[in-house]
MDTraj code that builds the backbone (N, CA, C; nanometers):
import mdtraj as md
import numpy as np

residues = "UNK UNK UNK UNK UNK UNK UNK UNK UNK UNK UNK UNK UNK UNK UNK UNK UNK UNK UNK UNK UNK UNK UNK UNK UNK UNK UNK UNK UNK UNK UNK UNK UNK UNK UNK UNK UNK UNK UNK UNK UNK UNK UNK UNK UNK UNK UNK UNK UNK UNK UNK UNK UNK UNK UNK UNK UNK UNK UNK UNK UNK UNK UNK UNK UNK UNK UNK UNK UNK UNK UNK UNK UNK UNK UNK UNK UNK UNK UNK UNK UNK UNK UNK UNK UNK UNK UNK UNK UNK UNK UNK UNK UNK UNK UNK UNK UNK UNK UNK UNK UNK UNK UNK UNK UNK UNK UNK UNK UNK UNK UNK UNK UNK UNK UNK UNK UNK UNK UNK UNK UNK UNK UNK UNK UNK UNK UNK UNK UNK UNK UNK UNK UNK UNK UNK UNK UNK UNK UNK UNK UNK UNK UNK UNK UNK UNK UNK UNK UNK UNK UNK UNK UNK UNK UNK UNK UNK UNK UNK UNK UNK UNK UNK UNK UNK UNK UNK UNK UNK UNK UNK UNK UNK UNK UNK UNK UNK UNK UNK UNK".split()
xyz = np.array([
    [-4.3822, -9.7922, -5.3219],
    [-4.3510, -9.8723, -5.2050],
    [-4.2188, -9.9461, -5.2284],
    [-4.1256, -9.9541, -5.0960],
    [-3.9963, -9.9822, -5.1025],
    [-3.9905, -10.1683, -5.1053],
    [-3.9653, -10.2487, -5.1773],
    [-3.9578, -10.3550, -5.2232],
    [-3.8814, -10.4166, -5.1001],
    [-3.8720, -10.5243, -5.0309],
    [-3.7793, -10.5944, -4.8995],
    [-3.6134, -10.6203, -5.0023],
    [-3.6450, -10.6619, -5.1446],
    [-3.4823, -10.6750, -5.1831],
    [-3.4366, -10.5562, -5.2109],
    [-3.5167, -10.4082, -5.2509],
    [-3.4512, -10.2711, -5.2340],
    [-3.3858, -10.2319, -5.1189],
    [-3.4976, -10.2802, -5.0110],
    [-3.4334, -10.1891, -4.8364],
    [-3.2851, -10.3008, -4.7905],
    [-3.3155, -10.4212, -4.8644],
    [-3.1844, -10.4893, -4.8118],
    [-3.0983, -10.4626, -4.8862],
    [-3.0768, -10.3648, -4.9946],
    [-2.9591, -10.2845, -5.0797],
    [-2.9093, -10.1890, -5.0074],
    [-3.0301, -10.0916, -4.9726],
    [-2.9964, -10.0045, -4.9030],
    [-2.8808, -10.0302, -4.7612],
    [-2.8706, -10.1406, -4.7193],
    [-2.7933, -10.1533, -4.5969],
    [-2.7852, -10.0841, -4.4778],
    [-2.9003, -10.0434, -4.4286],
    [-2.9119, -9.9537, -4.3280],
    [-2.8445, -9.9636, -4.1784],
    [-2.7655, -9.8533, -4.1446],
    [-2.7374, -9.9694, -3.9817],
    [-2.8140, -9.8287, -3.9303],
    [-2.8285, -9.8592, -3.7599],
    [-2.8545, -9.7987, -3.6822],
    [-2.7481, -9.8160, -3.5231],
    [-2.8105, -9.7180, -3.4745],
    [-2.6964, -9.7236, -3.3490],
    [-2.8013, -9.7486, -3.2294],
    [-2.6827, -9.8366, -3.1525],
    [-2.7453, -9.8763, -3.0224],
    [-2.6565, -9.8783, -2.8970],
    [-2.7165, -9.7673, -2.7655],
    [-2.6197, -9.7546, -2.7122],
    [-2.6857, -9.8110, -2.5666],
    [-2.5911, -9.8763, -2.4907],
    [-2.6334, -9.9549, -2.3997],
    [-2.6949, -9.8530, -2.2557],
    [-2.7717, -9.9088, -2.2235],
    [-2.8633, -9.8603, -2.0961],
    [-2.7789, -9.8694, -1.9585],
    [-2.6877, -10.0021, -1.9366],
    [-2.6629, -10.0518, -1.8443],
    [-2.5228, -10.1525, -1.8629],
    [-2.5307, -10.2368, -1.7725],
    [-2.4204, -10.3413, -1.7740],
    [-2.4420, -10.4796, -1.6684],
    [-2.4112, -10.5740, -1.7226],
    [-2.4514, -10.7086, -1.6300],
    [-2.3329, -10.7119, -1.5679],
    [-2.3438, -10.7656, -1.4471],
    [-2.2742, -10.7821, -1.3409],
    [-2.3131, -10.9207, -1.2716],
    [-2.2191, -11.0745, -1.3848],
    [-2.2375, -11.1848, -1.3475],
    [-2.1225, -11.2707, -1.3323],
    [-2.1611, -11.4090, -1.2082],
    [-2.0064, -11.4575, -1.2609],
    [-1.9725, -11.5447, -1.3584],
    [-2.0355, -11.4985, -1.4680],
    [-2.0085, -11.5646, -1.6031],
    [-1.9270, -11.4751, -1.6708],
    [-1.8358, -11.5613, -1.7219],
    [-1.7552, -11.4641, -1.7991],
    [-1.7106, -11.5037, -1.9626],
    [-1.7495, -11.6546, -1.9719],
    [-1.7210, -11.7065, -2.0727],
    [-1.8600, -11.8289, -2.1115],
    [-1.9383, -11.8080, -2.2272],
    [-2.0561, -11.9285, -2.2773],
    [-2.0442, -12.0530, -2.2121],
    [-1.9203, -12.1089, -2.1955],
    [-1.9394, -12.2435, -2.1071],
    [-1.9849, -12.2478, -1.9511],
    [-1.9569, -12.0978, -1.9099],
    [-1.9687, -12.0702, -1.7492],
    [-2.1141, -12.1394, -1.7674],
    [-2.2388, -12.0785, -1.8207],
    [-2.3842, -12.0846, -1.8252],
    [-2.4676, -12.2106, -1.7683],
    [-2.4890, -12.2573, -1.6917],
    [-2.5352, -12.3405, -1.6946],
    [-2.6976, -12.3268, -1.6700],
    [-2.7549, -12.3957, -1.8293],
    [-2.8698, -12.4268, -1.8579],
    [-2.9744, -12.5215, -1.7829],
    [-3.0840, -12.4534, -1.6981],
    [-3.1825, -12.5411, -1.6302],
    [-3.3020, -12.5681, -1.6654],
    [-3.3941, -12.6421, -1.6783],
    [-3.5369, -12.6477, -1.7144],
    [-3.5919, -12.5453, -1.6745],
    [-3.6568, -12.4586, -1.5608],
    [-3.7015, -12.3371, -1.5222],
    [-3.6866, -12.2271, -1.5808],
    [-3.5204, -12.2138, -1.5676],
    [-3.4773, -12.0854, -1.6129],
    [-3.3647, -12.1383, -1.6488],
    [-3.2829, -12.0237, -1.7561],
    [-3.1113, -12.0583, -1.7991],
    [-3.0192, -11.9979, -1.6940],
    [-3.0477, -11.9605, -1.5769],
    [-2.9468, -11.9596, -1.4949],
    [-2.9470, -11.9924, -1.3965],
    [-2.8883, -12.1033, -1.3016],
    [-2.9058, -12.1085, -1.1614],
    [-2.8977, -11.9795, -1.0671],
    [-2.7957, -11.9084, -1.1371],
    [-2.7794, -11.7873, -1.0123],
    [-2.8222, -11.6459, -1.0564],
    [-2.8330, -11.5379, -0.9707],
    [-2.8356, -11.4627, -0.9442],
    [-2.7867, -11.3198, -1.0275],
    [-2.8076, -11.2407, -1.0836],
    [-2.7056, -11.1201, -1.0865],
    [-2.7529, -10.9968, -1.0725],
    [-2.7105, -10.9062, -1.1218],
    [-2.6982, -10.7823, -1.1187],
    [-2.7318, -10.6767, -1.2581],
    [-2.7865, -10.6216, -1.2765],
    [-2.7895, -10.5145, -1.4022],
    [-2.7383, -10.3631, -1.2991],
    [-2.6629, -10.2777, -1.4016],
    [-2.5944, -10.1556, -1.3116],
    [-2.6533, -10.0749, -1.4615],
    [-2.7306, -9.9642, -1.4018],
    [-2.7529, -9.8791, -1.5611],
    [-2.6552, -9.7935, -1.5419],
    [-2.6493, -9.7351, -1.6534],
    [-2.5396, -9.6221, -1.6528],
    [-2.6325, -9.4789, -1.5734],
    [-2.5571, -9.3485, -1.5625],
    [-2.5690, -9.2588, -1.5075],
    [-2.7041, -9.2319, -1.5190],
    [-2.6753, -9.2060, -1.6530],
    [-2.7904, -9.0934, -1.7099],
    [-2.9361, -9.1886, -1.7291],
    [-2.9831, -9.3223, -1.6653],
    [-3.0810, -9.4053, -1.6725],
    [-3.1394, -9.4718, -1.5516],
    [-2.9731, -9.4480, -1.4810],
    [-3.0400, -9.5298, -1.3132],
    [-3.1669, -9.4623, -1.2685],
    [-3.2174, -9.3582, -1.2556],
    [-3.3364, -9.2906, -1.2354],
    [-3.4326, -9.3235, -1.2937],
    [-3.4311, -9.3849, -1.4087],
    [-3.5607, -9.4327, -1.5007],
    [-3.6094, -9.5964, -1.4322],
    [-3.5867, -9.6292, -1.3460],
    [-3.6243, -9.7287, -1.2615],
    [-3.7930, -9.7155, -1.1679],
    [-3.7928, -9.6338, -1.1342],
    [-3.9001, -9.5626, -1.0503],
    [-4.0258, -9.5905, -1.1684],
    [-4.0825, -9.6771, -1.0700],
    [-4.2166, -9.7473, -1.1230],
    [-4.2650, -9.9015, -1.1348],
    [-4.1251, -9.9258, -1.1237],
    [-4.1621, -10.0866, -1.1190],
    [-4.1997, -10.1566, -0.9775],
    [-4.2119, -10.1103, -0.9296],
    [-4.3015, -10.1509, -0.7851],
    [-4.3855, -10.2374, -0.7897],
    [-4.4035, -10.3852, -0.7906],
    [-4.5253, -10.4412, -0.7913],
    [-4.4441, -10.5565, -0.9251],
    [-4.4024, -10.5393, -1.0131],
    [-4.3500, -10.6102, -1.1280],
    [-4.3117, -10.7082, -1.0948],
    [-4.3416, -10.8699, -1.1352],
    [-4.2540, -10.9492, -1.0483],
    [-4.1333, -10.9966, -1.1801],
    [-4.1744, -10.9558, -1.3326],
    [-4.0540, -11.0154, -1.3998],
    [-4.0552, -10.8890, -1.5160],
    [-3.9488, -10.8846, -1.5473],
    [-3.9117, -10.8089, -1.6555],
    [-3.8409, -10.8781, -1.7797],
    [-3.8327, -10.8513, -1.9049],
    [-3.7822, -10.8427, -2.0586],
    [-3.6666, -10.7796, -2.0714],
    [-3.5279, -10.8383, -2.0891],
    [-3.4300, -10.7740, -2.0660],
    [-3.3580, -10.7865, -2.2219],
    [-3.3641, -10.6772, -2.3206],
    [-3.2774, -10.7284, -2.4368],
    [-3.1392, -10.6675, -2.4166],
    [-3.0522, -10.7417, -2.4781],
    [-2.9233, -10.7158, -2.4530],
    [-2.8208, -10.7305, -2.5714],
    [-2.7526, -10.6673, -2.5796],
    [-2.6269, -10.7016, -2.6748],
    [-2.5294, -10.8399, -2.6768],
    [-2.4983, -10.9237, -2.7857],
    [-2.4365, -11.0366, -2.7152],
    [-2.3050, -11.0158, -2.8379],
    [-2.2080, -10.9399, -2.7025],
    [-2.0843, -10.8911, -2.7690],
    [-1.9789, -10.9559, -2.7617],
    [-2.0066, -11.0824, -2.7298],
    [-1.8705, -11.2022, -2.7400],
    [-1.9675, -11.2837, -2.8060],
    [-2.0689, -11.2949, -2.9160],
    [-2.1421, -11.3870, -2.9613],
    [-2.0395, -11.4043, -3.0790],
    [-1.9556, -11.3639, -3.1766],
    [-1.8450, -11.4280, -3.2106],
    [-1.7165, -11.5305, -3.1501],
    [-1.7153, -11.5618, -3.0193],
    [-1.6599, -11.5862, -2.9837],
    [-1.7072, -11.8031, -2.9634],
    [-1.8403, -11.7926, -2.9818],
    [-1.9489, -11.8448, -2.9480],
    [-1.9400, -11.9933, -3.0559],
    [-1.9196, -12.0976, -3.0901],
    [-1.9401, -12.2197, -3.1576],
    [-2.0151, -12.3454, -3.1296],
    [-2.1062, -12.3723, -3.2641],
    [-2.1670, -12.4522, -3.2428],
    [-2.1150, -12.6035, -3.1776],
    [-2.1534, -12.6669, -3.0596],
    [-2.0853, -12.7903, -2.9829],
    [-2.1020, -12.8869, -3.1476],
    [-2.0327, -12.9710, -3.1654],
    [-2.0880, -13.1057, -3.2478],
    [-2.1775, -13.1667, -3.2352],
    [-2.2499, -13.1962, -3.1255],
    [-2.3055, -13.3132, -3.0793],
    [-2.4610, -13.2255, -3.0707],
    [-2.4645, -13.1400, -3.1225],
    [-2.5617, -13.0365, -3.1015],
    [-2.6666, -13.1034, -3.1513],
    [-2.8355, -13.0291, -3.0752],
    [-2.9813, -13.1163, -3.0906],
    [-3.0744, -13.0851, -3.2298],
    [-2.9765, -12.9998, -3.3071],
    [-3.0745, -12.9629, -3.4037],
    [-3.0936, -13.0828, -3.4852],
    [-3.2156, -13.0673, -3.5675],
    [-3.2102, -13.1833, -3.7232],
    [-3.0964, -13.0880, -3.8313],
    [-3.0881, -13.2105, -3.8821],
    [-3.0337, -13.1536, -4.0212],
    [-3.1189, -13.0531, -4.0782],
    [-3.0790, -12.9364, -4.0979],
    [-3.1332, -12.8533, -4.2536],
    [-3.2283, -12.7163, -4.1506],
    [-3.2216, -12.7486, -4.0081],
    [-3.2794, -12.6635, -3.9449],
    [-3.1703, -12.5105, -3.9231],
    [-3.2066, -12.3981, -3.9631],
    [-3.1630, -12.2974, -4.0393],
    [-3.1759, -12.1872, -3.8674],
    [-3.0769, -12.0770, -3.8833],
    [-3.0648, -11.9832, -3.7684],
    [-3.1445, -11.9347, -3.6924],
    [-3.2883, -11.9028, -3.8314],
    [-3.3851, -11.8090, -3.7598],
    [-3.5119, -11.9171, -3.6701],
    [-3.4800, -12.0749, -3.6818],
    [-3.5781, -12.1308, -3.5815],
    [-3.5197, -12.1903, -3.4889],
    [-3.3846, -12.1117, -3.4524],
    [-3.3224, -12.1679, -3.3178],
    [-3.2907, -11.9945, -3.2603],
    [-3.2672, -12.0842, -3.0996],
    [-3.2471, -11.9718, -3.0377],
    [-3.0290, -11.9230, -3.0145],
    [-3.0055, -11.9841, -3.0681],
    [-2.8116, -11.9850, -3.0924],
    [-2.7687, -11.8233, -3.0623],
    [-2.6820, -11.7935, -3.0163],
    [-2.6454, -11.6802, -2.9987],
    [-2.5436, -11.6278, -3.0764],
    [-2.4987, -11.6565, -3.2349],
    [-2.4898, -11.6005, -3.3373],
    [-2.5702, -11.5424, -3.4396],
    [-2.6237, -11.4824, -3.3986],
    [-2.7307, -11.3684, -3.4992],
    [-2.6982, -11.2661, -3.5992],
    [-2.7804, -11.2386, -3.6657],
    [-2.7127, -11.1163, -3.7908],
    [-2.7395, -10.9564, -3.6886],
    [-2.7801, -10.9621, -3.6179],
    [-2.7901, -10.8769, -3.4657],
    [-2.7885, -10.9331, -3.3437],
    [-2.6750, -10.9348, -3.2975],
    [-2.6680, -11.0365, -3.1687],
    [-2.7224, -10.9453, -3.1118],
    [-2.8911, -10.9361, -3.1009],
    [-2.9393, -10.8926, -3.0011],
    [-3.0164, -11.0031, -2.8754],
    [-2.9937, -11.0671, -2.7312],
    [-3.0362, -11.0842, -2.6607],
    [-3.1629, -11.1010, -2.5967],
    [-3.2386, -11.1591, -2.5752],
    [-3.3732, -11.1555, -2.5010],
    [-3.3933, -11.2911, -2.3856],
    [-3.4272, -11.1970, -2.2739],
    [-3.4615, -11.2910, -2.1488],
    [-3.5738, -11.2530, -2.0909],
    [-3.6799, -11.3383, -2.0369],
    [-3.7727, -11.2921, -1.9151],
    [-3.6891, -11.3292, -1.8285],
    [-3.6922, -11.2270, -1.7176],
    [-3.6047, -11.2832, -1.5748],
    [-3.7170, -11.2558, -1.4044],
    [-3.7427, -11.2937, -1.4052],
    [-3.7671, -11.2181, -1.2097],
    [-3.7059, -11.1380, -1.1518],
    [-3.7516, -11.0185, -1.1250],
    [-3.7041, -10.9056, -1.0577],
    [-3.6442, -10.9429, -0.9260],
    [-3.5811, -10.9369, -0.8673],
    [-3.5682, -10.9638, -0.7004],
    [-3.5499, -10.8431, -0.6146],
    [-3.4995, -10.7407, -0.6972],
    [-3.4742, -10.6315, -0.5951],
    [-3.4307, -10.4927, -0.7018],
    [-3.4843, -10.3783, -0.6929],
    [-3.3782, -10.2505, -0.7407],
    [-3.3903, -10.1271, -0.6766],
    [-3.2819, -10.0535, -0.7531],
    [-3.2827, -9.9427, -0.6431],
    [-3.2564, -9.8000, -0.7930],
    [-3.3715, -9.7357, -0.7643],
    [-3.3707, -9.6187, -0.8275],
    [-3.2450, -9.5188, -0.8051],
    [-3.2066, -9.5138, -0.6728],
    [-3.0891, -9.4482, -0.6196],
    [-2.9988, -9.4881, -0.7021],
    [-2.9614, -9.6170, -0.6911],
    [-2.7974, -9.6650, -0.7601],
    [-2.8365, -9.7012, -0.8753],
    [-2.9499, -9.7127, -0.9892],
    [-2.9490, -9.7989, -1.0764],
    [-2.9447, -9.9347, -1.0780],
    [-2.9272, -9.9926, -1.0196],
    [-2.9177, -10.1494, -0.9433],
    [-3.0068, -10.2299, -0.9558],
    [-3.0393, -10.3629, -1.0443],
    [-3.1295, -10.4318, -1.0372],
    [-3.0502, -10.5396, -1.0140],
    [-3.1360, -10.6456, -0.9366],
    [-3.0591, -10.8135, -0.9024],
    [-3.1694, -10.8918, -0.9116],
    [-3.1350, -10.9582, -1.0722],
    [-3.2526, -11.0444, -1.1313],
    [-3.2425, -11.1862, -1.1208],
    [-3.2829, -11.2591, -1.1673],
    [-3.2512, -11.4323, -1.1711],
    [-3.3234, -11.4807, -1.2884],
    [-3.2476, -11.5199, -1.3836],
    [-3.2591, -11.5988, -1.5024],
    [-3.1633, -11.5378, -1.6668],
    [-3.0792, -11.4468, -1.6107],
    [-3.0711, -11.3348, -1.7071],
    [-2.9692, -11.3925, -1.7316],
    [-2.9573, -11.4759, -1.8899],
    [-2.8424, -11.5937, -1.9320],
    [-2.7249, -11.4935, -2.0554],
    [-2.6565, -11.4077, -1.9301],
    [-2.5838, -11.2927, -2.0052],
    [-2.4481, -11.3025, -1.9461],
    [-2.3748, -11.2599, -1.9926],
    [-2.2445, -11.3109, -1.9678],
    [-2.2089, -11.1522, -1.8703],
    [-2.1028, -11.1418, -1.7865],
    [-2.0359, -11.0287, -1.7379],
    [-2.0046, -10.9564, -1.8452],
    [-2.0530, -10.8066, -1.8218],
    [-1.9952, -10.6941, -1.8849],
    [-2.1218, -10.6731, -2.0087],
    [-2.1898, -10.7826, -2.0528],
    [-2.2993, -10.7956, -2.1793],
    [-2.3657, -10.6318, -2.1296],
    [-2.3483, -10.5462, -2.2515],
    [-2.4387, -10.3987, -2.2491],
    [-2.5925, -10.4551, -2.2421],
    [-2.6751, -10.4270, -2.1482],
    [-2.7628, -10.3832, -2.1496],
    [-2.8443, -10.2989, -2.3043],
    [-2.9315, -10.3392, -2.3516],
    [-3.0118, -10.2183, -2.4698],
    [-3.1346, -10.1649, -2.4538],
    [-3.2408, -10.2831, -2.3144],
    [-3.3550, -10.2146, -2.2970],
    [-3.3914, -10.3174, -2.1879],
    [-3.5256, -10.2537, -2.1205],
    [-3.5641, -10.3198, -1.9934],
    [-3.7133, -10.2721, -2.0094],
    [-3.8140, -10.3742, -2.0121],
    [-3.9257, -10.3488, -2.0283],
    [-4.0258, -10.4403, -1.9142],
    [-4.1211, -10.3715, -1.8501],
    [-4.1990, -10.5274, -1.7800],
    [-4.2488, -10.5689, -1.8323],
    [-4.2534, -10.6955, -1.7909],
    [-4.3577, -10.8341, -1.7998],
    [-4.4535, -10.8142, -1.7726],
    [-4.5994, -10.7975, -1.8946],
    [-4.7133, -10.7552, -1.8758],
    [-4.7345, -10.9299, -1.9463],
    [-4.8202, -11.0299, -1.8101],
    [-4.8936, -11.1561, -1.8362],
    [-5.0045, -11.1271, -1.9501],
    [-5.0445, -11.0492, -1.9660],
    [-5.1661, -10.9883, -2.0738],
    [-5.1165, -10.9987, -2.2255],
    [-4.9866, -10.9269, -2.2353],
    [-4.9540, -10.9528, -2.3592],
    [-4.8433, -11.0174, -2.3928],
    [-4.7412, -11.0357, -2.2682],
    [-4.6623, -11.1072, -2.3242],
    [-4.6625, -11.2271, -2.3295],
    [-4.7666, -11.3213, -2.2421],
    [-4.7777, -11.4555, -2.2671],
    [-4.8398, -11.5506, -2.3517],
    [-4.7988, -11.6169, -2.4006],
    [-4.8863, -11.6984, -2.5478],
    [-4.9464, -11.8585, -2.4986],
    [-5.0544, -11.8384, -2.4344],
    [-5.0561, -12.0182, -2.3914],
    [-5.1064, -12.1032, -2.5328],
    [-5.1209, -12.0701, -2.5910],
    [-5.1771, -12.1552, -2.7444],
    [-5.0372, -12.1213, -2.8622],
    [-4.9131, -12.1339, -2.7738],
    [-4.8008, -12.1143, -2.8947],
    [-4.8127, -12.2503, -2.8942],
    [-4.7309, -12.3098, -3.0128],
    [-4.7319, -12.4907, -3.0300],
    [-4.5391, -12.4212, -3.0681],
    [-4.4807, -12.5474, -3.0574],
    [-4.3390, -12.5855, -3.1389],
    [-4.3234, -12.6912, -3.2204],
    [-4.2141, -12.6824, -3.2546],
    [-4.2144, -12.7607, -3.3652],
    [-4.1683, -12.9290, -3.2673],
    [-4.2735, -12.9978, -3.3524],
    [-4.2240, -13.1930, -3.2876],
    [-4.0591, -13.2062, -3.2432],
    [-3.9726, -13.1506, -3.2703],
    [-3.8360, -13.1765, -3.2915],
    [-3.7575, -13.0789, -3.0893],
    [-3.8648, -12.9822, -3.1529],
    [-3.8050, -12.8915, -3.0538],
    [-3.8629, -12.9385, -2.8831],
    [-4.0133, -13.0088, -2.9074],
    [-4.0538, -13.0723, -2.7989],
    [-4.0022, -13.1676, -2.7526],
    [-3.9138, -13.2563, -2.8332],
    [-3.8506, -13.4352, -2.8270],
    [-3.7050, -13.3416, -2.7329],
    [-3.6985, -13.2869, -2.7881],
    [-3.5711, -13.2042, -2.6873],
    [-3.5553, -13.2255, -2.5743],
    [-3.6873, -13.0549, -2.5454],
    [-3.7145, -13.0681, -2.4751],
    [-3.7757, -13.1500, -2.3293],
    [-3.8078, -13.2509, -2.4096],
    [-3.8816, -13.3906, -2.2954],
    [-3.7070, -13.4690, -2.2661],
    [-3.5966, -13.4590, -2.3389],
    [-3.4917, -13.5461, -2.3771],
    [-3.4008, -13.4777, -2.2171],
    [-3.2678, -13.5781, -2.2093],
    [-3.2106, -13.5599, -2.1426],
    [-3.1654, -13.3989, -2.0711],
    [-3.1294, -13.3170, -2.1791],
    [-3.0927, -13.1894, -2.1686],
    [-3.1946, -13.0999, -2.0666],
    [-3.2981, -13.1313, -2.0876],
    [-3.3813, -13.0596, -2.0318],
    [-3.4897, -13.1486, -1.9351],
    [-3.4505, -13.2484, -1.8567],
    [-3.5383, -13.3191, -1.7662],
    [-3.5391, -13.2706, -1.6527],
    [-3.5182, -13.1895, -1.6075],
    [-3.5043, -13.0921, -1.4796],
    [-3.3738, -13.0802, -1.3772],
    [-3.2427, -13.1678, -1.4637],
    [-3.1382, -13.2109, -1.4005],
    [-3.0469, -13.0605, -1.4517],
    [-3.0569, -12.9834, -1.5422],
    [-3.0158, -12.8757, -1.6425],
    [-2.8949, -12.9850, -1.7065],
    [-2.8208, -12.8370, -1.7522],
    [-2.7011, -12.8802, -1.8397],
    [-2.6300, -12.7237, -1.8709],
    [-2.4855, -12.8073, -1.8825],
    [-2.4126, -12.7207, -1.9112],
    [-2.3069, -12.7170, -2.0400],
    [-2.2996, -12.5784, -2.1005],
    [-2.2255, -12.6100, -2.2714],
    [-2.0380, -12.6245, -2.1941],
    [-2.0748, -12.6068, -2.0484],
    [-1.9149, -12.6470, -2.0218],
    [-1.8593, -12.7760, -2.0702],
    [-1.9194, -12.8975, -2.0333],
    [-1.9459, -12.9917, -2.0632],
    [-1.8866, -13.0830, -2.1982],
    [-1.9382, -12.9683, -2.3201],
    [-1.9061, -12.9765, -2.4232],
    [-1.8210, -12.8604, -2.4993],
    [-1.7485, -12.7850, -2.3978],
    [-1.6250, -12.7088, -2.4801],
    [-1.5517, -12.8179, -2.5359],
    [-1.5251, -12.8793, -2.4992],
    [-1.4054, -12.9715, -2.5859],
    [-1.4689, -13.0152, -2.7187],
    [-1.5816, -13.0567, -2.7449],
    [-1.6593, -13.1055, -2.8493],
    [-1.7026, -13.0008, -2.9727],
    [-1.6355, -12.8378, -3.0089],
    [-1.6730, -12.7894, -3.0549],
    [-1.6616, -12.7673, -3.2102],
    [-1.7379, -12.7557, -3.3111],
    [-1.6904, -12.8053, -3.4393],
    [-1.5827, -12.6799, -3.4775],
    [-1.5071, -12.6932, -3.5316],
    [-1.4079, -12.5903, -3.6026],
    [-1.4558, -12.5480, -3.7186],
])
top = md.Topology()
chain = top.add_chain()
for i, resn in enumerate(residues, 1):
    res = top.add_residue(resn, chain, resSeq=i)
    for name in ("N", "CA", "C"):
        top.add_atom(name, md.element.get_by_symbol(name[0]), res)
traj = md.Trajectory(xyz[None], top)
């Protein structure tokens, strides 16, 4: 049996090729503006590519879907200063969009698609214009919901805190504040 510090020698990559493409008017991390409900006030678009717009046919009835995505300006991306973490709180128990796989994940609400064009127009999908698409799965309430998850005390004080009192917020706000 392959040891976890052997397979992380090994260095394995794999390839991932996008399904689709967002079509938002975000174009830059500060555009985003973050709401209690959902992370986006508005609206957009997913466009699959050719050879996938047809794989749409079935979602009839779905009211939200799982959208993972590539986050290919997540280098571009810096932590604000003034940021809510504690001290000593580490990558993998935040949700930050610098990852060792900037891979993406949103539940969003379906609002409309079209098998014909590939065309979906979702609401909550906190992806920037042009972000590749990698997969689209529905929202099954059965398994994807956890009502007995707990968080951590820190992450709830947050949450109850200004940022998130139902007024949202935006990292526009704090472009100027960003650590170097």
């Amino acid at each position: 049996m392959t040891s976890a510090a052997e397979t992380d020698k090994e260095s394995r990559t794999y390839r991932v090729h996008p399904i689709g493409y967002v079509r938002s008017p975000y174009e830059k991390f500060g555009d985003v503006g973050h709401v209690h409900d959902s992370w986006t006030k508005g609206d957009c678009f997913i466009e699959l590519t050719t050879d996938h717009k047809g794989k749409l046919k079935g979602l009839d009835g779905y009211s939200h879907l799982i959208v993972l995505f590539w986050l290919h300006k997540a280098g571009e991306w810096r932590m604000p200063k003034n940021h809510h973490l504690k001290r000593g709180i580490k990558l993998f128990a935040t949700r930050m969009p610098k990852r060792p796989n900037p891979i993406g994940f949103s539940v969003v609400k379906m609002l409309n698609f079209s098998p014909e064009t590939g065309r979906l127009m979702v609401h909550g999908l906190d992806a920037l214009d042009g972000t590749p698409i990698v997969d689209i799965k529905p929202y099954i309430r059965h398994f994807d919901s956890r009502p007995d998850a707990t968080l951590p005390q820190w992450v709830e004080e947050h949450l109850r805190g200004e940022h998130h009192s139902g007024h949202g917020h935006s990292h526009a706000a704090k472009a100027s504040n960003h650590e170097e």
